[in-house]
C-alpha positions in Angstrom: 9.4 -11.3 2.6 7.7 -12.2 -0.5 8.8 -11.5 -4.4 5.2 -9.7 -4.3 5.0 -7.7 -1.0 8.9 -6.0 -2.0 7.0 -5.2 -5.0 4.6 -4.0 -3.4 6.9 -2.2 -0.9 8.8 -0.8 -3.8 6.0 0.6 -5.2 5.1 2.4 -2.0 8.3 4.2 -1.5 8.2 5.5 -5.4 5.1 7.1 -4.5 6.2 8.4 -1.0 9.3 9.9 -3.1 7.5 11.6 -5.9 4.7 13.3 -3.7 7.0 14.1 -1.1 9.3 15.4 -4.0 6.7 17.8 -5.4 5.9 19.1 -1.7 9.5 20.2 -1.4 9.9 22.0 -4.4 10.3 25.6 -4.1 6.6 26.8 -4.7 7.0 28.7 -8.0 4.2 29.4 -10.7 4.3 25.3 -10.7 3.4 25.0 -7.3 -0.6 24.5 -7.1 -0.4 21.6 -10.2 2.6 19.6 -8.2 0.5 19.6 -5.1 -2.5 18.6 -6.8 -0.6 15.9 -8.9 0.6 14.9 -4.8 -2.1 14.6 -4.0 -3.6 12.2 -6.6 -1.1 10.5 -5.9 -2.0 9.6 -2.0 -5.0 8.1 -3.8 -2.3 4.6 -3.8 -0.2 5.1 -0.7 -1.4 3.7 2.7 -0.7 3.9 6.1 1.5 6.1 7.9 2.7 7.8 4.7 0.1 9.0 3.1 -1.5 10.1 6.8 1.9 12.2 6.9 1.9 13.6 3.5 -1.8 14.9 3.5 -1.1 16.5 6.5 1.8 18.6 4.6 -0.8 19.0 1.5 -3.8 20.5 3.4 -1.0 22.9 5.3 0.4 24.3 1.9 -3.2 24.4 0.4 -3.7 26.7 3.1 -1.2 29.4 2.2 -1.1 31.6 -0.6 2.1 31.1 -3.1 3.7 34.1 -2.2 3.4 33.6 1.5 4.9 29.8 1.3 7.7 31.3 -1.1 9.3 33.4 1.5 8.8 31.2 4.4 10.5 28.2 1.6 13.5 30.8 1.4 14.0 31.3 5.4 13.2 27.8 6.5 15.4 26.0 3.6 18.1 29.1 2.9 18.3 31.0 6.0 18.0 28.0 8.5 21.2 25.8 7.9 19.9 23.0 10.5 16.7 22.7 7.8 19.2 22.7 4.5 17.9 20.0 2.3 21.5 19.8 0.9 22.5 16.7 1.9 26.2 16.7 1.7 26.4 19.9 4.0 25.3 17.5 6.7 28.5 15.4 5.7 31.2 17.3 4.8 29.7 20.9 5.5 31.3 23.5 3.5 34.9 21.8 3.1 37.1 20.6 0.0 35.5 17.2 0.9 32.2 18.2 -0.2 33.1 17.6 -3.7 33.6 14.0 -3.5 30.3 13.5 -1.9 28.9 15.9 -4.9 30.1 13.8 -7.4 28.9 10.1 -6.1 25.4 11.9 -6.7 25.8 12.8 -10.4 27.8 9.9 -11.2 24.6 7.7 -9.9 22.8 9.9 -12.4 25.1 9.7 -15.1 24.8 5.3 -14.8 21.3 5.9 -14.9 20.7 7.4 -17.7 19.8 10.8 -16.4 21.7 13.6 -18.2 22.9 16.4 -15.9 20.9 19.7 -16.8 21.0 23.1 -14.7 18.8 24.1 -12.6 19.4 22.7 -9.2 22.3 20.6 -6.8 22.7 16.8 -7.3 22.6 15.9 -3.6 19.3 18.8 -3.1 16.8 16.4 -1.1 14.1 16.8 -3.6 16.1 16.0 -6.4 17.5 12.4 -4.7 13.7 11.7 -4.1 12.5 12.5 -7.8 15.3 10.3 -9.0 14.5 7.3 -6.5 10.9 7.4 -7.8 11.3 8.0 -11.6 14.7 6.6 -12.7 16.2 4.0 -10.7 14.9 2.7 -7.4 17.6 0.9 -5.9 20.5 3.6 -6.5 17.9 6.0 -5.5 17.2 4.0 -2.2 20.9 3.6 -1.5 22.0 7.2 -1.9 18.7 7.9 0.6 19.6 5.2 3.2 23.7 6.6 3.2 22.0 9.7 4.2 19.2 8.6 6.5 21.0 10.3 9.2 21.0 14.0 7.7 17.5 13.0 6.1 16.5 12.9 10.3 18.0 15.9 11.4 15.9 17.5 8.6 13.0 15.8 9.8 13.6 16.9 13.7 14.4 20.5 12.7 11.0 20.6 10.4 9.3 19.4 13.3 10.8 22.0 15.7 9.8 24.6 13.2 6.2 23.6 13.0 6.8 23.9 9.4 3.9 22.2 6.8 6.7 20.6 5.4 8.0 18.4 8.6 5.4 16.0 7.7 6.5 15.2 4.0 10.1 14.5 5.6 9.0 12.7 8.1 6.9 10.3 5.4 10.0 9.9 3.5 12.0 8.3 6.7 9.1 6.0 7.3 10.1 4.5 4.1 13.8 4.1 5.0 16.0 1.6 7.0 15.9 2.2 10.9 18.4 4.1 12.1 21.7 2.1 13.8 21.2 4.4 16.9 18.2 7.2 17.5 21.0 8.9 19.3 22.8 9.5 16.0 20.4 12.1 14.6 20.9 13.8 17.9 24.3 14.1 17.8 24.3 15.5 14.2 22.0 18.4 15.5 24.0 19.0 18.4 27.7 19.2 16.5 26.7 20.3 13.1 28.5 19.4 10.3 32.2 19.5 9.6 34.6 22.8 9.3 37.2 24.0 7.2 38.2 27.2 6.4 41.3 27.3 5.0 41.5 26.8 0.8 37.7 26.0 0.6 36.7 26.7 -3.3 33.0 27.3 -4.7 31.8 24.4 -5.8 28.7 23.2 -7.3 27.2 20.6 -9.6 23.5 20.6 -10.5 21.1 18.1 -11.6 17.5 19.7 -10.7 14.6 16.5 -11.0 13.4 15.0 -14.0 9.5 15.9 -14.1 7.4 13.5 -16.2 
């Protein structure tokens, strides 16, 4: 591949990342102006992407806020298989969780990117606002070590008929194939892993640097 086209490439996956970012925010008193800045923003991106991400922008134009915040809350909070924390899909809700945590905000803390409150390092969004606005390649590295979950999310979307199945499903068109399609399968099927015994809280936050 050409020095040009991976440009090119490059600059296609930064703008799959920050639309499909601002689709997956929680849809608060921001919500209308990140959808239309999405949109604008399909006005570059061609091909299956950007066929994929309108279709998730006409389905939450469709819906008033208030309706899209509660069905945000049970598809994303109340539906684990939909949980846009990556790590869960990893290490579920063990001590090894924490490790994982902290690989996200030190990638942050190399970047550049301070590590404010407001939401969790490895919160899908997040990953994608940070792939597209600070640093590409560590961005695309921390998304292709989770392609798997980032699948499972797509498939369980999907099942859901949510609006927002699309948007996921844009942002695995932009990563590596998987090793095995079975893989995302098999991660639906088992869930992630289990402890129970001497589990702490534990929670680091870095919520997405807006422009």
């Amino acid at each position: 591949m050409s020095m040009r086209r991976r440009r090119d490439n490059t600059m296609q996956h930064r703008l799959v990342w920050q639309a499909a970012s601002l689709m997956l925010a929680y849809p608060d008193e921001g919500h209308t102006d990140r959808l239309q800045s999405a949109a604008r923003l399909l006005d570059h991106v061609t091909g299956e992407p950007r066929a994929l991400l309108g279709e998730t922008v006409v389905g939450l134009s469709l819906r008033p806020t208030m309706e899209l915040q509660q069905d945000y809350v049970d598809t994303f909070d109340l539906h684990k298989r939909c949980t846009m924390l990556l790590t869960y899909w990893t290490s579920g809700d063990t001590r090894n969780r924490g490790a994982d945590m902290v690989e996200f905000t030190q990638t942050y803390r190399a970047a550049g990117v301070a590590i404010p409150k407001g939401e969790a390092p490895d919160h899908l969004p997040v990953v994608l606002e940070f792939a597209a606005t600070v640093d590409p390649d560590a961005g695309r590295r921390l998304l292709a070590k989770y392609r798997v979950p980032i699948g499972v999310v797509a498939e369980a979307l999907a099942e859901r008929r949510s609006p927002y199945a699309p948007a996921v499903a844009a942002v695995n068109a932009t990563l590596p194939a998987l090793a095995s399609v079975d893989d995302v399968s098999r991660l639906m099927m088992s869930g992630p892993p289990a402890e129970s015994v001497g589990l702490q809280p534990f929670q680091l936050t870095v919520p997405p640097r807006r422009a």
